[in-house]
N, C-alpha and C positions, 0 to 999 in steps of 0.2 A: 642509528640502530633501533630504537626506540618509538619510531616512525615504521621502520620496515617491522616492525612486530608486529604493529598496530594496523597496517596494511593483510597480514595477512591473515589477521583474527577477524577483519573485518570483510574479507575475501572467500572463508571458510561458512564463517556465519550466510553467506547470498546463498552459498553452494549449497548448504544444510536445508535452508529457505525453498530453494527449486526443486531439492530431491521430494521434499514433503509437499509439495506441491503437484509434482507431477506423482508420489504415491497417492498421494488424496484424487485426483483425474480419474487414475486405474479404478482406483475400488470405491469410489464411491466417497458419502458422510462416511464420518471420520465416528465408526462404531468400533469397539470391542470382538473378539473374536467371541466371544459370547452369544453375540447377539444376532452371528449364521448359525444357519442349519447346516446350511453346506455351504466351503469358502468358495469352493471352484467354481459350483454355481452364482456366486454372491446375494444366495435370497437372505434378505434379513425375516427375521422370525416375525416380526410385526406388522411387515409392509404388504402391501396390495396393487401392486403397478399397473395391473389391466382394470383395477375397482369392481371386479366382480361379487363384490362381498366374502372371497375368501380368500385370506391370506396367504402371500405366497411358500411359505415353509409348505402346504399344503396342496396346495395348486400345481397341478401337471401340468394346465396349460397358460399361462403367462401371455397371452394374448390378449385384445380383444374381442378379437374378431372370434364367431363361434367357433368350439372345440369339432375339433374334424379327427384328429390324432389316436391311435389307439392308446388307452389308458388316461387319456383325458377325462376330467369329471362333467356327468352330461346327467342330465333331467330324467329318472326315471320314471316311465311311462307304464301303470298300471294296462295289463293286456288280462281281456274277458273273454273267456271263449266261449261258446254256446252251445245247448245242446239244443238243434233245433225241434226234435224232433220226441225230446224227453222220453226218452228211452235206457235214460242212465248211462250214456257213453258220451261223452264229448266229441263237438265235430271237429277236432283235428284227427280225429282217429276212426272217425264212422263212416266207414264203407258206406252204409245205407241209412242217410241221413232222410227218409221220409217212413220211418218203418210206422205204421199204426200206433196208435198209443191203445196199451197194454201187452203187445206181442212182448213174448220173450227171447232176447236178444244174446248170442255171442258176445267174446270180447271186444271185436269190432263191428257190433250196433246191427249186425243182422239177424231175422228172426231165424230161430232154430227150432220155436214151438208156438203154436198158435190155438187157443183154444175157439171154438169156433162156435160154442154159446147155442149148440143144436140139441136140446134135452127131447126125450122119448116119455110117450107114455107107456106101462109093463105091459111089456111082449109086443109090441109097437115098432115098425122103422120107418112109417110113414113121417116126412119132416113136416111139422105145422108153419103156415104162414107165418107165425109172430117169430119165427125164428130162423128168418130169412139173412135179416141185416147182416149179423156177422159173416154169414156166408158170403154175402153180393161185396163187403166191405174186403174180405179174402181174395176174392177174386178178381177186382181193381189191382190188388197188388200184387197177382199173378200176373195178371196184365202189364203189369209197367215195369217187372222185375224176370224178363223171361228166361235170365240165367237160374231159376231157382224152378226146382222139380219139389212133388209134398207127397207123401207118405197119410194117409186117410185110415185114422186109427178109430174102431168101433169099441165101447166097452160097456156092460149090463150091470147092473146089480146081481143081485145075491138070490132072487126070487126066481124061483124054478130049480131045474138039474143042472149040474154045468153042461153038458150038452148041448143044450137047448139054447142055452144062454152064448155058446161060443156061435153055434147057427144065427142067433140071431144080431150078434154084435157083431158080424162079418155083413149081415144084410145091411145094418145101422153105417158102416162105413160105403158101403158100396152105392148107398140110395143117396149119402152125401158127395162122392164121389162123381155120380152121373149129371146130381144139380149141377157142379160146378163147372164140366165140361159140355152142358146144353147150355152153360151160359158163356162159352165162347173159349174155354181153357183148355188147349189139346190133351188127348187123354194120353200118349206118351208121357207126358208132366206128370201123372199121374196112378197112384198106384193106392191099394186099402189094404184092411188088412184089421182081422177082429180077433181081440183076447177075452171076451167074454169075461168074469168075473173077477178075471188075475191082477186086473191093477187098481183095484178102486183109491180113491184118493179123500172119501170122505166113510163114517161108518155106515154098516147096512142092516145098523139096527135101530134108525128112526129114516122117518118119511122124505125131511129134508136129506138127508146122507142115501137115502138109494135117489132120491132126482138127482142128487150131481155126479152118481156113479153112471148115470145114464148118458154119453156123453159120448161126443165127436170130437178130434181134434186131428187138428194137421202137424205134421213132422217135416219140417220143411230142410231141403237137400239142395246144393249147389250143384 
């Protein structure tokens, strides 16, 4: 009897031996539930199985091989966008990424205003040579931009009658008007148009503020 006892404490003890044995197979070292993050998955919170330097509690992707997977962790890569054309709009959004530097631009980088840098001497609409560049530099970009039609705005100072001065800021747009179109810009493109004293944008009551009220500029139209 004493024998068969001994038989099956010694029989129960193997069975106990195997079941722990084949539990320890399943899950792994023989850790604490503590020490998962999560059992189902069995990450232990310390360990690193692909050695990417981050531990897997953390780690979506448990591979080595590169992360391909959505939500895997992956190298963030600083993106610079430019503005080619330093117009204050960035080229993911610039329509018209070669617009002149200084033109002023829409919210997508096209010019809407152009000051065209034509000053007049008083009672004057003849345009002087030094004050050609901005023109010819205009009319390159009529050139290369043939969906855009301009509006040739004339405006005087304060010196004289306004009469006089709306007569003569209509001549001021229309003498700029003809350079640009004898220089190869069709005159449909084209249109002027003179307000005489009404918009000045500097005072006109010193020398510097009536020269810059004497002034060309184009309003540029899709």
């Amino acid at each position: 009897m004493k024998m068969k006892k001994l038989l099956l404490i010694l029989t129960a003890g193997v069975v106990i031996n195997l079941n722990a044995g084949m539990v320890s197979a399943i899950t792994g070292e023989n850790v604490s539930k503590d020490d998962y993050k999560n059992k189902d998955r069995g990450i232990i919170v310390d360990q690193d199985v692909d050695g990417d330097g981050i531990i897997d509690s953390k780690d979506d992707c448990l591979e080595t091989k590169p992360c391909q997977a959505e939500g895997c962790q992956k190298e963030e890569k600083k993106v610079v966008i430019l503005d080619t054309d330093k117009d204050g709009v960035l080229d993911n959004i610039d329509e018209c990424k070669s617009t002149p530097l200084g033109y002023k631009v829409d919210s997508i980088g096209c010019s809407i205003l152009v000051d065209l840098s034509v000053q007049f001497d008083t009672n004057k609409y003849n345009i002087k040579t030094n004050y050609t560049e901005k023109l010819d530099e205009f009319i390159n970009f009529m050139k290369k931009h043939e969906n855009f039609k301009a509006v040739i705005e004339g405006h005087t100072d304060s010196v004289g009658t306004e009469k006089n001065n709306q007569i003569l800021s209509d001549n001021r747009a229309k003498s700029v008007r003809e350079y640009i179109i004898e220089n190869g810009i069709e005159e449909s493109r084209l249109e002027s148009v003179g307000y005489g004293e009404l918009k000045p944008i500097e005072t006109n009551d010193t020398i510097v503020g009536k020269a810059s009220n004497r002034r060309v500029v184009a309003v540029l139209q899709k």
